[in-house]
N, C-alpha and C positions, 0 to 999 in steps of 0.2 A: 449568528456566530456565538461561541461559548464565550462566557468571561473568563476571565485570568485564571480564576483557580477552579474554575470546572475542570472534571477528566477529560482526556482525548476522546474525540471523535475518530472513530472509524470506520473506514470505508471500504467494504468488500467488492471486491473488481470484479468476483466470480460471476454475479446475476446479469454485469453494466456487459460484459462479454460476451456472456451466453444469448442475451436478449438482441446486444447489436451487433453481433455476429464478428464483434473485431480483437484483435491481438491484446492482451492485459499491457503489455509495454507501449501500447498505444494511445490505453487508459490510464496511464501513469504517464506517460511522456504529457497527454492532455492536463492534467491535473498538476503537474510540475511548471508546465505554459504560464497556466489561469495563476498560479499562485505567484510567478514572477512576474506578473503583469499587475500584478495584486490585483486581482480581480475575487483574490478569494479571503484574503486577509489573514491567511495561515502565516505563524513564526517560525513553523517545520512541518516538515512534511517525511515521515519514514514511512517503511514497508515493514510489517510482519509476517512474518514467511512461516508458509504452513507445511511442514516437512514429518516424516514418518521415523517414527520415535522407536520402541521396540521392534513393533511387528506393525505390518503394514494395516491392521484393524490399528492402532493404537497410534492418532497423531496429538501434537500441541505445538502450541506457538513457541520453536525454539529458538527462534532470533528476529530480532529486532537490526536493519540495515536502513543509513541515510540513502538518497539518490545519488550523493555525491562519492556513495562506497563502492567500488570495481564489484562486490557480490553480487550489487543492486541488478545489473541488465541479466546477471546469470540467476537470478533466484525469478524474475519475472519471466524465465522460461522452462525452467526447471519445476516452480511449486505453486501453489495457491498461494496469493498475494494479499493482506489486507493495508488499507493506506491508514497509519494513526498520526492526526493533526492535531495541532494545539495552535489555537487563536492567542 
């Protein structure tokens, strides 16, 4: 686990999906479990949402949403998901 004042750790759902064949909000619901059970030792746990900026060639990370934000279930079907933690 990182120390305090390293940067976040991020987690892209996109490979953990494609490989095990399951839903990203599945991956995330997973990952929000382990972390309340403290099993992972995370202090938060947010989603970076990968959305289409000008033109659909041209994306970037334009928001940053907790789990606990109503955006949260809609951007985990909607966009590309990455998870950034901080130990």
């Amino acid at each position: 686990m990182p120390f305090e004042d390293s940067p976040p750790i991020e987690i892209d759902t996109e490979p953990i999906t494609e490989t095990l064949g399951i839903q990203r909000r599945t991956v995330q619901m997973s990952l929000k479990q382990l972390n309340e059970l403290g099993g992972l030792g995370w202090e938060s746990v947010r989603a970076k949402i990968w959305r289409p900026t000008v033109s659909q060639a041209t994306h970037s990370w334009r928001s940053t949403v907790r789990p606990d934000d109503p955006q949260f279930a809609w951007a985990i079907h909607s966009s590309r998901v990455s998870f950034e933690t901080r130990s």
